[in-house]
C-alpha positions as CSV (number, residue, x, y, z in Angstrom):
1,X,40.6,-14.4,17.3
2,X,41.9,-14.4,14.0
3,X,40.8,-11.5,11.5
4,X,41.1,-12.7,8.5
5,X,42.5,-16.7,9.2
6,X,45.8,-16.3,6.6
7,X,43.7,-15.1,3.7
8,X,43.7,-18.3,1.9
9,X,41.5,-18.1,-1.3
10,X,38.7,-15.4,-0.7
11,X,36.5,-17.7,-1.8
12,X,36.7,-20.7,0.3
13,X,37.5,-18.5,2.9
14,X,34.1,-17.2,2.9
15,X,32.0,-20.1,2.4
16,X,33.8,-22.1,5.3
17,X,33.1,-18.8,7.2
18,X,29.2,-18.6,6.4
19,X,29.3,-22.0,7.3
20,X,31.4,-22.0,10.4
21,X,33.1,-24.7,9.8
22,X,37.3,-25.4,9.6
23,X,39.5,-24.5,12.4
24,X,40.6,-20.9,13.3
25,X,37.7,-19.4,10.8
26,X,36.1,-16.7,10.4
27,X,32.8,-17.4,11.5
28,X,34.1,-19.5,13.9
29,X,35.8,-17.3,16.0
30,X,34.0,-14.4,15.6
31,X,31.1,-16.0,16.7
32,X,32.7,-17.6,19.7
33,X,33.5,-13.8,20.4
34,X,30.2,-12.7,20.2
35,X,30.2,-12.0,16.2
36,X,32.9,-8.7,16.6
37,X,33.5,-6.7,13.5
38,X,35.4,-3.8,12.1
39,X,33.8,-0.6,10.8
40,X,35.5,1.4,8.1
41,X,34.7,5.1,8.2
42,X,36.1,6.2,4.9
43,X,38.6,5.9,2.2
44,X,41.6,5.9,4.2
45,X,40.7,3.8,6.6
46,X,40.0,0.8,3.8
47,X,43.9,1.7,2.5
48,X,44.9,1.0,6.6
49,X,43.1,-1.8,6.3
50,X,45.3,-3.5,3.3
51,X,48.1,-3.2,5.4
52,X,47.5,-5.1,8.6
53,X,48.4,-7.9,10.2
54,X,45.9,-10.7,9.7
55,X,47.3,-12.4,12.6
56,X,46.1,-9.7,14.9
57,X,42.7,-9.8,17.0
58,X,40.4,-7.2,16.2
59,X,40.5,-6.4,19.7
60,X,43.9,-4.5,19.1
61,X,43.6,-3.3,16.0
62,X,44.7,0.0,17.1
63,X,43.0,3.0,15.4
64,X,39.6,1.1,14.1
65,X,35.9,1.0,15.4
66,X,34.7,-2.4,16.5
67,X,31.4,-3.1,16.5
68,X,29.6,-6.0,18.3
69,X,26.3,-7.7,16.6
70,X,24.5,-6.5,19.3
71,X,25.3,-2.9,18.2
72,X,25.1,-3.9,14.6
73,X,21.5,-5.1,15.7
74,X,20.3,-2.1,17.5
75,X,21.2,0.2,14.2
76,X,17.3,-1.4,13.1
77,X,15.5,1.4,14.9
78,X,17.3,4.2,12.5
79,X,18.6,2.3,9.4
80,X,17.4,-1.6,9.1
81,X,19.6,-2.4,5.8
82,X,22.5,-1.0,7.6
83,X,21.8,-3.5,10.6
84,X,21.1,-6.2,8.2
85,X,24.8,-6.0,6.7
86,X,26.2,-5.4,9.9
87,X,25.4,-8.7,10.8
88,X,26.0,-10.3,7.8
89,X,29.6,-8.7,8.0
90,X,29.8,-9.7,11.2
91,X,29.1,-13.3,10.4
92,X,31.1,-13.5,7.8
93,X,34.6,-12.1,9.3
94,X,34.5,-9.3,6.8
95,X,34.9,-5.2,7.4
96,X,31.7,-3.0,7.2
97,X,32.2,0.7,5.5
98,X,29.7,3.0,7.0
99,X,29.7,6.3,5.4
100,X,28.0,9.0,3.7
101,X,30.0,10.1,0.3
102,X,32.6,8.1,-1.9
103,X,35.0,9.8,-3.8
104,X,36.6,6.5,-5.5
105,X,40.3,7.4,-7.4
106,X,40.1,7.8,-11.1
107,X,43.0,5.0,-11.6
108,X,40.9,2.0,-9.9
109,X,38.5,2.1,-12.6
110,X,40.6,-0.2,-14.7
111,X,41.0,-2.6,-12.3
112,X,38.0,-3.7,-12.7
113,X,35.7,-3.7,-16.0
114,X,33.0,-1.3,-15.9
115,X,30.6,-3.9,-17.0
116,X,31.4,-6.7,-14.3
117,X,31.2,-3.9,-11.7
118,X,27.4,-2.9,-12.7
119,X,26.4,-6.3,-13.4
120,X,27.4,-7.3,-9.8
121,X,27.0,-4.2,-7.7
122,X,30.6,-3.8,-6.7
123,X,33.2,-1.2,-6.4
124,X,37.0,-1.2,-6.5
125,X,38.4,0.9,-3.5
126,X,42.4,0.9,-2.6
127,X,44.8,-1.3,-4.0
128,X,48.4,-2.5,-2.9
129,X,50.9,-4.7,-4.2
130,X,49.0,-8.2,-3.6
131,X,45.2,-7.1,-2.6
132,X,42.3,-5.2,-3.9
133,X,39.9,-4.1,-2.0
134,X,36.1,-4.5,-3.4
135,X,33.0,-2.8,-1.7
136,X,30.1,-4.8,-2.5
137,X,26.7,-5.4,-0.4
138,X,26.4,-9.1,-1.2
139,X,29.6,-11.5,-0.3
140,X,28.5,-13.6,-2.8
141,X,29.9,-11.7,-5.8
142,X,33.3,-12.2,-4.2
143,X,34.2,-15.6,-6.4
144,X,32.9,-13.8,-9.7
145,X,35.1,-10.7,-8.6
146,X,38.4,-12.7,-8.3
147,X,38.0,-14.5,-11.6
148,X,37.7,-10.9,-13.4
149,X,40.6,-9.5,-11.5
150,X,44.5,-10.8,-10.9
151,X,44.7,-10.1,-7.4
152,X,43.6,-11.0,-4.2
153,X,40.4,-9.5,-3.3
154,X,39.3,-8.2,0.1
155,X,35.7,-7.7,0.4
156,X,34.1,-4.9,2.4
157,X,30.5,-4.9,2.7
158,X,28.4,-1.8,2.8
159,X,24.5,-0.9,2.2
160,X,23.7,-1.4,-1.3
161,X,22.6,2.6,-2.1
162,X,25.9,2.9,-1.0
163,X,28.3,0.9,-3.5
164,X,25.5,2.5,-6.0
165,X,26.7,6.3,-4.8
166,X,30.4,5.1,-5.4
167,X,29.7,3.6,-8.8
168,X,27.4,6.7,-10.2
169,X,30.8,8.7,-8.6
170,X,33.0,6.4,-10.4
171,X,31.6,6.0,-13.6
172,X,29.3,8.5,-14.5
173,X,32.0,10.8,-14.0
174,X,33.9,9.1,-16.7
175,X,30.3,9.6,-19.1
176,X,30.1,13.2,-17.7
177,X,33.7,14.7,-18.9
178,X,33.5,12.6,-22.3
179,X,29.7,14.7,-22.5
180,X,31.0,18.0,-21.9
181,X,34.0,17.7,-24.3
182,X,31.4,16.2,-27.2
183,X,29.1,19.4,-26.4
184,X,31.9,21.9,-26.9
185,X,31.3,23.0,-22.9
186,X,34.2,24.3,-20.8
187,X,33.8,22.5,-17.5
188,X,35.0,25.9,-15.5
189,X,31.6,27.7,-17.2
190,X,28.4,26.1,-14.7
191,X,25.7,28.9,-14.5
192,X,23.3,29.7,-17.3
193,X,24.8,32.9,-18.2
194,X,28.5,31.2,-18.6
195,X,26.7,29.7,-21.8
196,X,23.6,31.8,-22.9
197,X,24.9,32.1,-26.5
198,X,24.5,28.2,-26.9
199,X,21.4,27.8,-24.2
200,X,19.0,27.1,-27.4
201,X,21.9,24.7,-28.6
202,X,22.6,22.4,-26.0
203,X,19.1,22.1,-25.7
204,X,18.7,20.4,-28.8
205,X,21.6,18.1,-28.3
206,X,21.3,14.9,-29.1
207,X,22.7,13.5,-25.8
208,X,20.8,16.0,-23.6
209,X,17.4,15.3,-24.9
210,X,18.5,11.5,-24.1
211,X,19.4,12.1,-20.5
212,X,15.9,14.2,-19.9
213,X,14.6,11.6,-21.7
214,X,16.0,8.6,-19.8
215,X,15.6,10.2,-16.8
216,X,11.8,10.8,-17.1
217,X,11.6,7.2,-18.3
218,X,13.5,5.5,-15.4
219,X,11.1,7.5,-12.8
220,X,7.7,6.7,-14.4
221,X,8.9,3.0,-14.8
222,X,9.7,3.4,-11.0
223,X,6.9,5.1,-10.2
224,X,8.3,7.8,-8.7
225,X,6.0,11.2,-7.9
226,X,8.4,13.4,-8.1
227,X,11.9,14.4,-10.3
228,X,14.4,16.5,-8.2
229,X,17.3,17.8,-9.5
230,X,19.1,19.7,-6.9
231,X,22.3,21.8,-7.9
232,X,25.2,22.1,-5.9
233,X,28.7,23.7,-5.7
234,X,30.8,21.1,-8.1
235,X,27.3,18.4,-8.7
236,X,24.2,18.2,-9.2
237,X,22.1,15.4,-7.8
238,X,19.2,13.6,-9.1
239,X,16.5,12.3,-7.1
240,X,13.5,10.3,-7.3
241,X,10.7,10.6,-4.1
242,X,9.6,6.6,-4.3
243,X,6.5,5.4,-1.9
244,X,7.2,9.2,-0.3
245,X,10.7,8.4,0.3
246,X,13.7,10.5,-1.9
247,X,16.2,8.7,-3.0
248,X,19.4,9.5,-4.3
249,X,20.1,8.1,-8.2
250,X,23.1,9.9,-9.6
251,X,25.2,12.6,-9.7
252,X,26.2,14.8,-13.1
253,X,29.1,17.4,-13.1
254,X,27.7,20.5,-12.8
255,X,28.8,21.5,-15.9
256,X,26.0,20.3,-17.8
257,X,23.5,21.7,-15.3
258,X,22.3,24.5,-17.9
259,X,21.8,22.3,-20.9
260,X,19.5,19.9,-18.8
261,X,17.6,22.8,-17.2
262,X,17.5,24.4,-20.7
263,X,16.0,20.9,-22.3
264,X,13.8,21.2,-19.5
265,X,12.5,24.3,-19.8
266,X,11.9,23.5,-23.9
267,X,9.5,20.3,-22.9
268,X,7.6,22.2,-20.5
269,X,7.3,25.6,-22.4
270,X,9.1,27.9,-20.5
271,X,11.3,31.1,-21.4
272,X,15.0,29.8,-22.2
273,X,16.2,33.1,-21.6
274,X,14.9,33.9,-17.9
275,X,16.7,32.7,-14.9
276,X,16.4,35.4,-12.2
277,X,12.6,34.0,-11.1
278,X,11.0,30.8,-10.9
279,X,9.0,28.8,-13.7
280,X,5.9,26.7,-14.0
281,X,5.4,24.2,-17.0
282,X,3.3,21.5,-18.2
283,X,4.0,18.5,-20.6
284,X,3.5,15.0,-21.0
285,X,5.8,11.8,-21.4
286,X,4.9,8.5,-22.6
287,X,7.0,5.2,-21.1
288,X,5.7,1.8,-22.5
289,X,2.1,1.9,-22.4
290,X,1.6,4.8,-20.1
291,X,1.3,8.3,-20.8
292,X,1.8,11.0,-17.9
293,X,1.2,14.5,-17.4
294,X,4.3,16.5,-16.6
295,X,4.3,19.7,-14.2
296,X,7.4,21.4,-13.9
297,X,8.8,23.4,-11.5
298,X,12.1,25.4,-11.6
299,X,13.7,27.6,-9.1
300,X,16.6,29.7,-8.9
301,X,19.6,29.0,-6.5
302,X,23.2,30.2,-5.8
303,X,24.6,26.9,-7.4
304,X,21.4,27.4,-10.2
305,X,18.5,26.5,-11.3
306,X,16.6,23.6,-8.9
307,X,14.0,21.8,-10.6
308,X,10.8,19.4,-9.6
309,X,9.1,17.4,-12.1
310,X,5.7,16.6,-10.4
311,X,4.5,12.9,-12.4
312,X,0.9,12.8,-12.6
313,X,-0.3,9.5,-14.0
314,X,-3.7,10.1,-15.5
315,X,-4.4,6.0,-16.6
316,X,-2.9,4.5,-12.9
317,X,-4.2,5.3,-9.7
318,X,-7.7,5.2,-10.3
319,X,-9.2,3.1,-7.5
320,X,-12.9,2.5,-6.6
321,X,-14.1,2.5,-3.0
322,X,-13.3,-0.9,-2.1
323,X,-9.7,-0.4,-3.4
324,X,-8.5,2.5,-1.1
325,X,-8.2,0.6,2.1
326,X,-11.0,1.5,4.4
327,X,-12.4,-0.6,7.2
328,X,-15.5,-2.0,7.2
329,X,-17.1,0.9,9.1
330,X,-15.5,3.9,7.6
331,X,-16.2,2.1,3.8
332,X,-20.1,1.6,4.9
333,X,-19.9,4.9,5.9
334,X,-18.4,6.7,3.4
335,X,-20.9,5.2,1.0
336,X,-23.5,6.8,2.4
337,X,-21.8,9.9,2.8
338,X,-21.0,9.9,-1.2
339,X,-25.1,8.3,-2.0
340,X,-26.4,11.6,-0.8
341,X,-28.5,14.1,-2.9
342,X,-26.9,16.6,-1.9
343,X,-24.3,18.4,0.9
344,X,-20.3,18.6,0.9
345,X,-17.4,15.9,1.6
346,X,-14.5,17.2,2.7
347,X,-11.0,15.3,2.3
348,X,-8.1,16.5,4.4
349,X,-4.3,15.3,4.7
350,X,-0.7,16.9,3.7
351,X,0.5,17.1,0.0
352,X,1.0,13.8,-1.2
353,X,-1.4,12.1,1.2
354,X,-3.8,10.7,-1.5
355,X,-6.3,13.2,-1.0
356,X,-6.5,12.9,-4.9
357,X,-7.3,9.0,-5.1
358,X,-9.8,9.3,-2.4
359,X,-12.0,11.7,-4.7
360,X,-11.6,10.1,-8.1
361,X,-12.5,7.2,-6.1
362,X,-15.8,9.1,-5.0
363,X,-16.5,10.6,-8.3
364,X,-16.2,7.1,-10.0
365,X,-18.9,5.5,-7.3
366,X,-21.2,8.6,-8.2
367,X,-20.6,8.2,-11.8
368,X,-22.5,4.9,-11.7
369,X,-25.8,6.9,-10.8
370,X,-26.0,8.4,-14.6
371,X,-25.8,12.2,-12.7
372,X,-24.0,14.9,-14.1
373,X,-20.5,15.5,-12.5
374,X,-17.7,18.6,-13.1
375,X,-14.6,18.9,-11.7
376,X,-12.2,22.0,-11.5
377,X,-8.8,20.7,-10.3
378,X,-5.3,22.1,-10.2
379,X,-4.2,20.3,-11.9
380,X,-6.2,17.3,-13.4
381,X,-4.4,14.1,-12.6
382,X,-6.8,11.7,-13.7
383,X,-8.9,11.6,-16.7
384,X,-12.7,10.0,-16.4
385,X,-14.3,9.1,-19.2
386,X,-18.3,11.0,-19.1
387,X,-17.2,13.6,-16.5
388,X,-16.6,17.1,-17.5
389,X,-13.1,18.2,-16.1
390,X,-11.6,21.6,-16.4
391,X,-8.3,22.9,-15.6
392,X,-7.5,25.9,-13.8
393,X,-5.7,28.4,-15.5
394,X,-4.4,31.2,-13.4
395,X,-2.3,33.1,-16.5
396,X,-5.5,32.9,-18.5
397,X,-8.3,34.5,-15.1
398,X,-9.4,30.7,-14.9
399,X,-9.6,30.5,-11.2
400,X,-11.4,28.6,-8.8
401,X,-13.6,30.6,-7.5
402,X,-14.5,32.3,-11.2
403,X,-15.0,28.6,-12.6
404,X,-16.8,27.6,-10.0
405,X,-19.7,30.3,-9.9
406,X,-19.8,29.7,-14.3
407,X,-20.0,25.7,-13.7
408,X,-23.4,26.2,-11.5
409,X,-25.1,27.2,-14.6
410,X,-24.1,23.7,-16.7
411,X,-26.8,22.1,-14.5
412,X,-24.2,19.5,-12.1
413,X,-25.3,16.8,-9.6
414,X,-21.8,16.2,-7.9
415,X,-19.4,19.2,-7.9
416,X,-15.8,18.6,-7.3
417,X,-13.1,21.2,-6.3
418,X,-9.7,20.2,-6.1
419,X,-8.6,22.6,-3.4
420,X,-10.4,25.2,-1.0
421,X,-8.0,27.6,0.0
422,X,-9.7,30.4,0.4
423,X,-12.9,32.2,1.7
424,X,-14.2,33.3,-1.3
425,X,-14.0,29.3,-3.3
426,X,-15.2,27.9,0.6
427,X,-18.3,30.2,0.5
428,X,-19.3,29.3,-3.1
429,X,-18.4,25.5,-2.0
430,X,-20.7,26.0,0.8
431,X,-23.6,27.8,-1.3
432,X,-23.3,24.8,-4.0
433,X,-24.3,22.0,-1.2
434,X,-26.9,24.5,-0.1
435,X,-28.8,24.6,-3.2
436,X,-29.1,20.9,-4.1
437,X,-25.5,19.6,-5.2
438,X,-23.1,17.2,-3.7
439,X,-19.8,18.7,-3.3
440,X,-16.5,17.0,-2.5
441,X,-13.1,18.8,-1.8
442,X,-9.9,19.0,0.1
443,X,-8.7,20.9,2.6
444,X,-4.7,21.0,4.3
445,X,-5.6,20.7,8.1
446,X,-4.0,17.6,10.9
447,X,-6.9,16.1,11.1
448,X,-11.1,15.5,10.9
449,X,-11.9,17.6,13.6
450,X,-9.4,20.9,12.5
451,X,-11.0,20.9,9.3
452,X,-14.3,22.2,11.0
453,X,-12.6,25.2,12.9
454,X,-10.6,26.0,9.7
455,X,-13.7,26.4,7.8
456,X,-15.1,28.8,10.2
457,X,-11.9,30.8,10.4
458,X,-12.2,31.2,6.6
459,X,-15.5,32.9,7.2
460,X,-17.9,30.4,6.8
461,X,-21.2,31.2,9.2
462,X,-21.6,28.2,11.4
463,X,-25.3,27.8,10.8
464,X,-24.6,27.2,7.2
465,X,-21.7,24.6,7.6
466,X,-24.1,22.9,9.9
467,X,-26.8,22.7,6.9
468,X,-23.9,21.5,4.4
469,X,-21.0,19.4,6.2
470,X,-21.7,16.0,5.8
471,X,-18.4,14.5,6.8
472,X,-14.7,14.8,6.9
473,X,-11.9,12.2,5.9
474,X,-8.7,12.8,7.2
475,X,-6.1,10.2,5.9
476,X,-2.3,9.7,5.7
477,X,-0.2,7.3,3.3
478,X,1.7,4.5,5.4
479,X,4.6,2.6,3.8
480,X,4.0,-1.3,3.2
481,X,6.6,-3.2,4.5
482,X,8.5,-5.0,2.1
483,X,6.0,-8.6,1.8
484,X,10.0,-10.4,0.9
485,X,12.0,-9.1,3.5
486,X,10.1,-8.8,6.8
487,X,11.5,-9.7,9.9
488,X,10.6,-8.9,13.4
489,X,10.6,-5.2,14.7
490,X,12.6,-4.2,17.3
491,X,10.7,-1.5,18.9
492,X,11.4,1.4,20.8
493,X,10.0,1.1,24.5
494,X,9.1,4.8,24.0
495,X,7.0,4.2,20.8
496,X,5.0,1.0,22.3
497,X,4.6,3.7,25.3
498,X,3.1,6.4,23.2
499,X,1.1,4.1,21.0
500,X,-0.2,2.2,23.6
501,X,0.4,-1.1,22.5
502,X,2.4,-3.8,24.7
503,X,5.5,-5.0,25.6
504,X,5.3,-8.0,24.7
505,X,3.3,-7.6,21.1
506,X,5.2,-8.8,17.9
507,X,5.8,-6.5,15.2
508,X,7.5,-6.6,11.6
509,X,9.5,-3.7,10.0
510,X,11.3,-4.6,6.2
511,X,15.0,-5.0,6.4
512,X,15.6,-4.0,3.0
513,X,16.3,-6.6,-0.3
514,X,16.9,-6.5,-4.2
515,X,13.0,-6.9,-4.4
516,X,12.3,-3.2,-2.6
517,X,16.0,-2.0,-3.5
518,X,17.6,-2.4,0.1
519,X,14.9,0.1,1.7
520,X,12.6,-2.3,3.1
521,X,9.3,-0.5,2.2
522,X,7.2,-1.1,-1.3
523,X,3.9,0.7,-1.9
524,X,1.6,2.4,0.3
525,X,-1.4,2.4,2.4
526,X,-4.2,4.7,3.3
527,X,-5.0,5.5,6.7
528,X,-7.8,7.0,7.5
529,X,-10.0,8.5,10.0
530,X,-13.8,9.3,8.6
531,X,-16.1,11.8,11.0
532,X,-19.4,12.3,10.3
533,X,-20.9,15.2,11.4
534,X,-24.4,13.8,13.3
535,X,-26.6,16.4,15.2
536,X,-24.1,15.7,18.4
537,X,-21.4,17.2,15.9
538,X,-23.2,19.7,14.8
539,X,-24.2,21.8,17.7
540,X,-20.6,21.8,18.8
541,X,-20.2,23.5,15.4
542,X,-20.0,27.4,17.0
543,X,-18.5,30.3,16.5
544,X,-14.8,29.3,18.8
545,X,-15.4,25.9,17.8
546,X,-13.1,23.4,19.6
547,X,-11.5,21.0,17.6
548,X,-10.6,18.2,20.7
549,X,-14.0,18.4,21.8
550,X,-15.2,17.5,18.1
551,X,-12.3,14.7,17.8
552,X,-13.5,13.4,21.5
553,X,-17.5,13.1,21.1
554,X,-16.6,11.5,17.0
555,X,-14.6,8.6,18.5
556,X,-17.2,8.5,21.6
557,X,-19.3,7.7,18.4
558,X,-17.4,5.4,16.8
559,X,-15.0,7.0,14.9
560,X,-11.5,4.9,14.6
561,X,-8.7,7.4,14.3
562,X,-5.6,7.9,11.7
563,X,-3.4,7.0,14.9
564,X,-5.8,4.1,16.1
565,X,-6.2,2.5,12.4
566,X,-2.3,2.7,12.2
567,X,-1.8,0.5,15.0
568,X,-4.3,-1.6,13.6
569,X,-2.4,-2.3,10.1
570,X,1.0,-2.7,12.3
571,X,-0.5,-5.3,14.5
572,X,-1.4,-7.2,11.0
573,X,2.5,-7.0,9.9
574,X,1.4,-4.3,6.6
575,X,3.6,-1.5,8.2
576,X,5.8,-1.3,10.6
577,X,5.0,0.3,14.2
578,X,7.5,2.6,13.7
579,X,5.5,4.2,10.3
580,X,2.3,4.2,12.5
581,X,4.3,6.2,15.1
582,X,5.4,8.9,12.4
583,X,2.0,8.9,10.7
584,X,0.4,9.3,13.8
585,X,-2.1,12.5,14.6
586,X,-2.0,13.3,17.9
């Protein structure tokens, strides 16, 4: 089997090898071998590669990984883009690079114009006398790559976040060095205190406030929830968390760590001068035609100061009842749960489960009953128009359980906390859905059932939650499979096993395409599980409560769980079984 089949045009060469046609090609071979490639681990091994013998047969290419598509295939179950190119490597006769970090030599980038390298998503990687090297996810860029270039290209394909690393390495290194020398910095100076005379400088800079600014912009326009910028020993990274994913953007010398920290710190009003303990700010960003609230968190390290940028977007998000994914059951029943006069609705789930939505979604269906609703929330992410919203204020003695015993008096029909944690705000939660107002909060607990026993370990008397608790929504947020690249799942036997589901049932998992950017997913979906508490529920409702009694008698009843609802939206192809098996509550 021929590796390469002469290298005769790179071009020709790989359309006759997509299309298996021509003697002694590619595609043609390879596949007659069962579709064998090569795997590249790193830098060196790509230089190696320049210098064999294309008359060889991959099997004895001494010193490289070969890979069958069968392997390639099985690399879904961990990394489906990674699979995906596998096999498209493997179909096309071409190498596959499979690693973590490129460090790309600063002398390649002229080879190639920094322009024609963005524009198509490729990377220059070794070079020799006749042949360069080009990393690229897509084979077809090759033609456009060898009419830029006067050499013979060599394509290697990798995963697309991949040749994005090596170009943020390779060029915005270039962008980096030519920042710090038009700021004055010395590139050996990367902690706060190495430039403290010109913190309140840098900040001001032109090209730092761009960068913050750019930055913010690209991850509202992304709709990212979160900004990390993590500091390390030479870098520092920036990361957006997308549909609850984080993902890697770009990497800055450390160098100008401070003055982005510092231009940071300035937007969100914090102390420019304090370094030793963390910070909390606020501010707001406007993109297009949306305007967020900012809140800004930044921590101290041993490589410096770490920062989150928490996005809260107070126009998107707002969804009514019918627009947060329920089933028909826990919709009709959630309905009536929020119609009532009075009585508490709790809403349970980890950070960043949509605990949020579900309320504003409960507060908007109220709202149409001309009743008088507050909110106290930490902070407020949504703005409603004719409900009165106030913001906790910690600094100030505005706290929860202070607000909440002031609000009573302004006469509300639905009161909404954004958080009990606590016994003193869960007994005054308690008390308000005693005395004739509706009440609707969250809670952290796993799921439904929990949320009952952690409200009588804060102290709330069991007879009194059994007068109040009108039901508990526990939910998750599954990832939507990517509606342009689905393909069938291949499934663990282990996960159908502990799911339940059967062998021979199809399911669909996203492989990862320009339209998600290569990670298969795009958007989310609530998952829920909705117990009401009926009289059966309530006399289990003791001091020593247990919580898999509760769960067993609720689904006994009807209730469809987080794990069971899962399943459900797998079967129907709008998340992969493999996201119902993480989201799962056992």
């Amino acid at each position: 089997m021929s590796v390469a089949a002469g290298m005769s045009d790179v071009a020709e060469y790989l359309a006759v090898a997509e299309s298996g046609r021509g003697s002694g090609g590619v595609a043609e071979n390879a596949g007659g071998n069962g579709g064998r490639l090569v795997v590249l681990s790193s830098l060196d091994d790509v230089r190696r590669w320049l210098n064999v013998d294309f008359t060889v047969t991959i099997d004895r290419l001494a010193g490289f990984r070969v890979m069958s598509v069968a392997e390639a295939a099985a690399l879904r179950h961990d990394d489906p883009e990674l699979a995906t190119v596998a096999e498209r490597a493997a179909r096309l006769g071409v190498p596959l690079l499979e690693c973590d970090v490129l460090e790309i030599d600063a002398e390649l980038r002229e080879l190639l114009p920094t322009p024609v390298s963005r524009r198509l998503l490729v990377l220059p990687l070794a070079v020799n006398d006749k042949l360069l090297a080009v990393l690229m996810s897509d084979a077809e860029a090759c033609a456009a790559v060898e009419f830029s270039v006067s050499r013979r290209v060599i394509p290697i394909l990798a995963r697309s976040n991949l040749v994005r690393q090596g170009l943020s390495n390779q060029f915005d290194r270039t962008e980096d060095e030519a920042l710090i020398r038009r700021l004055g910095l010395d590139p050996r100076l990367t902690t706060q205190a190495d430039v403290q005379r010109d913190i309140e400088r840098l900040a001001t800079e032109q090209p730092v406030v761009k960068i913050v600014a750019e930055l913010v912009d690209e991850a509202i326009q992304r709709r990212a929830s979160d900004i990390h910028i993590r500091p390390g020993a030479q870098t520092f990274e920036l990361l957006y968390r997308i549909d609850g994913d984080l993902i890697s953007v770009r990497r800055f010398l450390r160098a100008l760590l401070p003055a982005v920290v510092s231009r940071i710190k300035v937007i969100g009003g914090m102390n420019l001068a304090e370094h030793r303990v963390p910070q909390d700010g606020r501010a707001s960003a406007n993109s297009g035609n949306m305007q967020v609230d900012l809140r800004i968190s930044v921590i101290p390290t041993i490589h410096g100061e770490a920062v989150v940028i928490r996005i809260l977007n107070t126009a998107f998000g707002l969804r009514s009842v019918a627009e947060i994914g329920f089933g028909p059951r826990d919709e009709r029943l959630f309905r009536d749960v929020i119609m009532r006069g009075q009585g508490m609705l709790l809403v349970t789930g980890p950070t960043g489960s949509g605990k949020s939505t579900t309320l504003y979604a409960a507060v908007l269906e109220c709202r149409k009953q001309n009743v008088n609703i507050i909110t106290v929330e930490d902070p407020v992410e949504a703005k409603i128009e004719d409900v009165l919203q106030v913001q906790i204020n910690r600094a100030a003695g505005l706290t929860f359980d202070r607000t909440l015993r002031n609000i009573l008096r302004h006469d509300p029909d639905v009161v909404m906390i954004g958080e009990i944690r606590d016994h003193e705000t869960a007994e005054i939660a308690v008390e308000s859905a005693l005395t004739g107002h509706l009440v609707f909060s969250t809670l952290h607990t796993n799921n439904a059932a929990t949320t009952i026993t952690r409200l009588l370990d804060l102290g709330v008397l069991p007879f009194l939650l059994k007068s109040t608790l009108l039901a508990v929504l526990a939910q998750r947020l599954g990832r939507r499979n990517c509606r342009y690249c689905k393909v069938p799942e291949p499934v663990d036997p282990h996960i159908r096993e502990v799911l339940g589901v059967g062998a021979d049932e199809v399911f669909y998992i996203g492989q990862g395409c320009p339209k998600c950017e290569g990670r298969g997913v795009k958007g989310r979906i609530g998952i829920y599980e909705l117990l009401e508490v009926t009289p059966e529920i309530s006399r289990l409702i003791v001091p020593g409560a247990d919580a898999n009694a509760i769960h067993d008698l609720a689904v006994k009843q009807g209730m469809i769980s987080v794990t069971q609802n899962a399943i459900t939206l797998a079967r129907a192809g709008v998340i992969a079984l493999q996201e119902a098996f993480q989201v799962r509550v056992d």
